[in-house]
N, C-alpha and C positions, 0 to 999 in steps of 0.2 A: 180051488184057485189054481192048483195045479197043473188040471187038469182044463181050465179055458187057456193059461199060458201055452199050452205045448201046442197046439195049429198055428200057433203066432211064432216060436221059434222055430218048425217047421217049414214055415214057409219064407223067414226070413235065414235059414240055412239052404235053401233050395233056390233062391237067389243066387245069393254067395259063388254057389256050385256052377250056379249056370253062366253068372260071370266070367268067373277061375276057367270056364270050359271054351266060353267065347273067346277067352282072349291068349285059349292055348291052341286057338284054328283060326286057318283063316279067313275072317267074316266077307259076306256076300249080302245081298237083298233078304234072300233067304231066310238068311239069320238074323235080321235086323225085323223082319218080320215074326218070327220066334219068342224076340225077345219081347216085340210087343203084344204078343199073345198071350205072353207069359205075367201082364200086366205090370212091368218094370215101370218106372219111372223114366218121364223124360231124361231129366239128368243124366240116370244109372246108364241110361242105351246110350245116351252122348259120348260117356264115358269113358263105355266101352268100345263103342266104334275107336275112339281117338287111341286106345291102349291096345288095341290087337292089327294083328296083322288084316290087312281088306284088301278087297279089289271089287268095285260096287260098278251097275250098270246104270250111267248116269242120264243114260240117255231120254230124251220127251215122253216118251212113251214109259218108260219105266216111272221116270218121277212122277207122274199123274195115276201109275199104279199101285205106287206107295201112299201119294195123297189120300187112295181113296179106300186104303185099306186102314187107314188110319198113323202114318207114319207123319208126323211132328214136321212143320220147316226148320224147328232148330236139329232134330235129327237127318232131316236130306240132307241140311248144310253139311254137319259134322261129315256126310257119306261125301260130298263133292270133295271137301277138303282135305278126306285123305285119300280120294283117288290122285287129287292135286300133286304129294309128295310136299317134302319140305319144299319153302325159297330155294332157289339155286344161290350161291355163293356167288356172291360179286367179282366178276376177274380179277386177277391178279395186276397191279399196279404194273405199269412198264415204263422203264425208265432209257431214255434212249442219250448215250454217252459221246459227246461230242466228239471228233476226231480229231488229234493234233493237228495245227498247223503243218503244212507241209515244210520243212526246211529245207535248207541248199542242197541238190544235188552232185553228185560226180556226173562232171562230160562223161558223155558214151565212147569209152576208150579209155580212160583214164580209171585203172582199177586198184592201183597200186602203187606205194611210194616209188619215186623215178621222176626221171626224166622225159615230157613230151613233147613231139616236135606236131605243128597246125600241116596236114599234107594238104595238095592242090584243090582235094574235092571238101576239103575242109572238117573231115573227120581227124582224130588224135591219132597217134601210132609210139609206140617208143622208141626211145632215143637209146640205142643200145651201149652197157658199159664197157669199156674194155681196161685191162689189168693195169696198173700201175706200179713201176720200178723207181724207187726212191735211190739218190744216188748220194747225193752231198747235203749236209744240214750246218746249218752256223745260225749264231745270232748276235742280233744288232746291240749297240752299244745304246742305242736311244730306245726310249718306250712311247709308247702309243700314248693316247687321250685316258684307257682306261688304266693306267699303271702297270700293264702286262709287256713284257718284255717281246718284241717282233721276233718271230722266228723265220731265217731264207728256209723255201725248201727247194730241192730240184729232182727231175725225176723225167722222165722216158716212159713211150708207150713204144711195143714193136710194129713194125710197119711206119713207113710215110706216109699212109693216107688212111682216113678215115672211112670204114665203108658205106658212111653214109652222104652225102650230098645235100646240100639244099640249098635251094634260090633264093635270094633277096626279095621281097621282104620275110625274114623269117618271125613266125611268133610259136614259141615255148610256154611248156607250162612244165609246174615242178608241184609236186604230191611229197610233202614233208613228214618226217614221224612227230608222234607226239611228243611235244614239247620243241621242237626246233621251227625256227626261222628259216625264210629263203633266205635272207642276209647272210648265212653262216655257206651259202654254197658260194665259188668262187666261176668266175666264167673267164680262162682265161685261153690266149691268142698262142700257140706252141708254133718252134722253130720248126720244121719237116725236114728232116735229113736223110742219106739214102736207105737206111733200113728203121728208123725208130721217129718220134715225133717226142722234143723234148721242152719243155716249162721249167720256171723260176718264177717263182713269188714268195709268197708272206703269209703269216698265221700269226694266231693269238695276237691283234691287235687291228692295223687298222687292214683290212684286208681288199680295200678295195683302193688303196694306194700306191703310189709306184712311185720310185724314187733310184735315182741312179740309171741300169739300164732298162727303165720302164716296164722290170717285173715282168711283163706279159697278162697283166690281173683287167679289165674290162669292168667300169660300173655299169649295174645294170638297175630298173627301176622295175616294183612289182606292182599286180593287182589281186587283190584276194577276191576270188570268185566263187569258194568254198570252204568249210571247214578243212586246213591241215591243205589246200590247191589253190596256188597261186599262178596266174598268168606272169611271164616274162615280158619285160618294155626294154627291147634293144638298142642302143645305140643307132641313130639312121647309116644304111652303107658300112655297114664291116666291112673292112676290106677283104680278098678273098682270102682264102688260106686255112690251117687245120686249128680247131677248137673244141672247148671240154666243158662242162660245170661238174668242177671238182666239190663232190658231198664233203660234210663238217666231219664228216669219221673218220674220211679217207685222209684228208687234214692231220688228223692227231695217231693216226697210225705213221705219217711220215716223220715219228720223233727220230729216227736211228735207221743207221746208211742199211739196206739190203731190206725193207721194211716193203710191205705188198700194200696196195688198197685198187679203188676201180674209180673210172672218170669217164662221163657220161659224152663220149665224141661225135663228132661231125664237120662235115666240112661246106664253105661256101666257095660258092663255085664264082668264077669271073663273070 
């Protein structure tokens, strides 16, 4: 009994082997021809095509020499399919991220808080500060709308004239910090005397009022045309003479005599 078993487990080890071997190189026509010599089973050659490495010559000529050596269409296939390679991996999804809204920009000139003056060819330019000399301070016995007490202030620029100029009609724009209002700057009309340019007005209350000898304070009307820049709406015809827009800061530094800040001047011309 023995002895009929062992040609039967010999050749079902010698299989095995030749499997283990095909599928530790890498198969060709060749060896797909080998294996069918070797009287494998379809399956087992399917098998093993699909579990080792190949590179088969798939071409007319060849496949008709496989047919006729006796190689299987389910064995060509398995040969076409893995010269084929896997599927390729389906692209990668693309996701295309809409672009904000464009928001308001800054005028071309206008890059920083200040003061701007609109020049003839109609680009921005600044409106340059110059120093401010605090001299006398008092306050009024009456208060404002909002319960804060008016404060006079007065104060001097050196020089009688402003070195700037500008023609009727003028249009301004002012570039605010965060959190302030153009309401909080003051645009006021100074006396020109022979070495200095001097104002009187008002703070912490109604500051675009005058009362007594008409302060020298000018209402003026705004347009918001960007975030934190607002267009100035002047009065029609100022008369000519020397003028400022005095900042909110320069404001509350004139609490006490000898006290410094800066106001944004210029002058119109007759």
């Amino acid at each position: 009994m023995c002895k009929k078993i062992a040609p039967f487990l010999f050749a079902f080890v010698a299989v095995v082997t030749c499997s283990i071997c095909a599928a530790q190189q890498t198969m060709d026509n060749a060896a797909v021809l080998k294996l069918q010599q070797a009287d494998l089973g379809e399956d087992l050659i399917v098998q093993t095509i699909n579990g080792s490495a190949g590179h088969y010559d798939t071409s007319t000529d060849a496949i008709i020499a496989l047919k006729k050596a006796g190689i299987t269409d389910k064995e060509i296939g398995a040969m076409l399919s893995k010269n084929a390679g896997p599927a390729p991996a389906p692209p990668a999804p693309t996701y295309v991220v809409a672009a904000p809204p464009p928001g308001p920009t800054l005028p071309p000139g206008v890059d920083d808080v200040g003061v701007y003056f609109q020049t003839a060819s109609g680009t921005w330019a600044d409106v340059i500060s110059e120093n401010v000399n605090f001299k006398t301070v008092g306050f009024f016995t009456m208060r404002g709308a909002n319960g804060h007490p008016q404060q006079d202030i007065d104060g001097d620029i050196g020089g009688p004239v402003s070195k700037l100029t500008i023609n009727q009609p003028a249009t301004f724009m002012i570039y605010v910090l965060e959190g302030q209002s153009p309401g909080e700057y003051q645009l006021l009309h100074m006396k020109a005397k022979k070495t200095s340019r001097e104002f009187h007005s008002l703070t912490h209350g109604f500051i675009h009022e005058k009362s007594g000898d008409e302060k020298n304070t000018i209402a003026f009307d705004t347009k918001k045309i960007a975030p934190r820049v607002f267009q100035v709406i002047l009065p029609d015809n100022l008369p000519p003479g020397e003028y400022g827009f005095l900042p909110p800061e320069t404001q509350q530094s004139g609490g006490s005599i000898g006290s410094h800040g800066k106001m944004y001047t210029f002058s119109i011309s007759k």
